[in-house]
DRENDO-1510 file (C-alpha; in Angstrom, 1 decimal, always signed):
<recs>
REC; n; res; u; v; w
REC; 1; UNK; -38.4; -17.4; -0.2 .
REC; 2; UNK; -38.0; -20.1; +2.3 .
REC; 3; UNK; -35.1; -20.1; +5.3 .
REC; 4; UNK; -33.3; -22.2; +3.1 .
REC; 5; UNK; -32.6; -19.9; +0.2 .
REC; 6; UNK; -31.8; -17.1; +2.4 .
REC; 7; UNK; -28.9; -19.0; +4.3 .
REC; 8; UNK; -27.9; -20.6; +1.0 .
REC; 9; UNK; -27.3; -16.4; +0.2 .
REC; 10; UNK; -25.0; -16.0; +3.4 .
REC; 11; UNK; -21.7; -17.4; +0.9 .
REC; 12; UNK; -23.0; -15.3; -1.9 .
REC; 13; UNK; -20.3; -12.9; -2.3 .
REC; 14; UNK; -22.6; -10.5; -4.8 .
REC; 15; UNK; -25.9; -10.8; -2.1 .
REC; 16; UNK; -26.3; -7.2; -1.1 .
REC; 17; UNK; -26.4; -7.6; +2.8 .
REC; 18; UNK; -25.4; -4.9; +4.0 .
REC; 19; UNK; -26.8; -1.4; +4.7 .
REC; 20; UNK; -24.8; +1.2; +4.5 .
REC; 21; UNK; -24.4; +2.6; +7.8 .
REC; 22; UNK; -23.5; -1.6; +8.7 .
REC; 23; UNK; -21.3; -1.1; +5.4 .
REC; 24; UNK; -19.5; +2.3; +6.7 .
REC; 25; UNK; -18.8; +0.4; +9.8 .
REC; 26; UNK; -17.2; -2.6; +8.8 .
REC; 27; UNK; -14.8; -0.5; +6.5 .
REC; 28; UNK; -14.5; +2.2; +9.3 .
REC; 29; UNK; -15.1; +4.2; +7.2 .
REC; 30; UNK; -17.9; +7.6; +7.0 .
REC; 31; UNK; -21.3; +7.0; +4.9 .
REC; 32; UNK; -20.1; +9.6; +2.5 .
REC; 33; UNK; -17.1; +8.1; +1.9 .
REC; 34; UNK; -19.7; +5.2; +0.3 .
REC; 35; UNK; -21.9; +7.7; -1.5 .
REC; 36; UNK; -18.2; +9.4; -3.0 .
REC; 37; UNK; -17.1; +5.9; -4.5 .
REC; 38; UNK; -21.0; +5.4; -5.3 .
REC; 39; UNK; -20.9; +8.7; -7.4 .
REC; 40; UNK; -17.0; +8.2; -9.0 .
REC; 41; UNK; -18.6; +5.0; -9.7 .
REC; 42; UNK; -16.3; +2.7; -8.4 .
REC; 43; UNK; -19.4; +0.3; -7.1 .
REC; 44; UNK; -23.0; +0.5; -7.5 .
REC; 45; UNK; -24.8; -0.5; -4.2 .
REC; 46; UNK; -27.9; -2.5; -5.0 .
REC; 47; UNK; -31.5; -0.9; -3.6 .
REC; 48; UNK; -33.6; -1.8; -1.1 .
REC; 49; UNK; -37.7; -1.8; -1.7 .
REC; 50; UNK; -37.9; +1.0; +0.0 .
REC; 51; UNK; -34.5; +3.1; -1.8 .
REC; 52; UNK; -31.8; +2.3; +0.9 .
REC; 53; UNK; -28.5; +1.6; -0.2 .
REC; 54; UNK; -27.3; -2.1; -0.1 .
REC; 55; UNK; -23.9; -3.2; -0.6 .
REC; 56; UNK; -22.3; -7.1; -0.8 .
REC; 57; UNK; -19.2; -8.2; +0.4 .
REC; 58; UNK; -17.2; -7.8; -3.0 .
REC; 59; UNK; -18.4; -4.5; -3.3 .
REC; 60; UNK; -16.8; -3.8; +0.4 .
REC; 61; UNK; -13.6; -5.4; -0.6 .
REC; 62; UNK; -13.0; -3.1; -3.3 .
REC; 63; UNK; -14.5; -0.2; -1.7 .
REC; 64; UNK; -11.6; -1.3; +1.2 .
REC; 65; UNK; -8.9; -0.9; -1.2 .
REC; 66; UNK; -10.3; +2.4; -2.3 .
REC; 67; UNK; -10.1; +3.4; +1.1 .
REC; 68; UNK; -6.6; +2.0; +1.9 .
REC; 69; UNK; -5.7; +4.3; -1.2 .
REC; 70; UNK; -7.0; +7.0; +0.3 .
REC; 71; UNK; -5.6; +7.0; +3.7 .
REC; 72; UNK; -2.3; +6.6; +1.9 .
REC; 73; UNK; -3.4; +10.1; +0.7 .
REC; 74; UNK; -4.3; +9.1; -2.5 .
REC; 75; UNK; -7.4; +11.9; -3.8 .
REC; 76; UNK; -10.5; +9.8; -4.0 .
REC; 77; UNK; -11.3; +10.0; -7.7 .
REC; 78; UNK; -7.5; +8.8; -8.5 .
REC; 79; UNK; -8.0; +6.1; -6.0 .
REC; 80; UNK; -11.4; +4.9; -7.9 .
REC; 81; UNK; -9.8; +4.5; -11.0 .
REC; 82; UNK; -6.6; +2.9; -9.4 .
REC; 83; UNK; -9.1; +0.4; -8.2 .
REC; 84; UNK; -10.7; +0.0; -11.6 .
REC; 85; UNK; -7.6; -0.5; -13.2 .
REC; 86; UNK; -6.6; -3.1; -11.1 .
REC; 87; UNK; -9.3; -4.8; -11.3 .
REC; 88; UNK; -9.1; -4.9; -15.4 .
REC; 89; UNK; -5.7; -6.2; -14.8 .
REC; 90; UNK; -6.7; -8.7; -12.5 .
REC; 91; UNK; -9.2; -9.8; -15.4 .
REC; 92; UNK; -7.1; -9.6; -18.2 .
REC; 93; UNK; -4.1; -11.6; -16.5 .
REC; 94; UNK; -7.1; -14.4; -15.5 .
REC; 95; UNK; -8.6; -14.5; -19.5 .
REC; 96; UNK; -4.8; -15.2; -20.5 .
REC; 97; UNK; -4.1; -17.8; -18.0 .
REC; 98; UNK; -7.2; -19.5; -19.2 .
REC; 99; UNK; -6.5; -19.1; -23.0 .
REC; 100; UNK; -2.6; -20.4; -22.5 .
REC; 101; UNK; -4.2; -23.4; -20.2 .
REC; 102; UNK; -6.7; -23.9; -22.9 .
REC; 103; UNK; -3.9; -23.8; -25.9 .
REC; 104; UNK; -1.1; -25.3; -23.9 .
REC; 105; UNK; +0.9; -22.1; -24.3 .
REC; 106; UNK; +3.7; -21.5; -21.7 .
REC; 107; UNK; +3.4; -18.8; -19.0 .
REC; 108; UNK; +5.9; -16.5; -20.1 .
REC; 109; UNK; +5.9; -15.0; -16.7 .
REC; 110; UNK; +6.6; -18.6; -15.2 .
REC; 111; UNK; +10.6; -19.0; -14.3 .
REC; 112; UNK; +12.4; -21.9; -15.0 .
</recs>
């Protein structure tokens, strides 16, 4: 790998750059608050070659909304799957927008 494919990574939002006491930090949050969404699921940190746990910036930002569930007082396997189903919505809502630009449907969320 040359210098230039590893700064061509530094916009990847999926490159798993950070460790996870770097991660824990950023989100102020503990390292087994990372290993508790790790286990419920929520992300999957990527491994290093030698087994450390790597995560990318996407996976911070929804482990960031986990933990804004959380401190709301939200139990964390409720806030995982809060999360999840947020993130389905999100998808869903983006497949429809394509399909109605693709068919010329109206949004019938759009007012007049």
């Amino acid at each position: 790998m040359t210098a230039d494919d590893s700064f061509g990574r530094l916009d990847d939002d999926d490159y798993p750059a950070y460790t996870m006491g770097r991660a824990a930090e950023v989100l102020g949050a503990t390292q087994g608050f990372l290993r508790a969404i790790g286990e419920a699921r929520l992300i999957t940190p990527l491994r290093s070659a030698g087994g450390h746990r790597r995560y990318s910036r996407y996976q911070l930002r929804i482990a960031a909304r986990a933990r804004e569930l959380v401190d709301q007082g939200t139990p964390i396997d409720a806030a995982c799957r809060i999360v999840i189903l947020e993130d389905q919505l999100e998808e869903a809502q983006r497949i429809n927008a394509e399909y109605r630009r693709a068919t010329g449907s109206p949004d019938p969320t759009a007012t007049a």
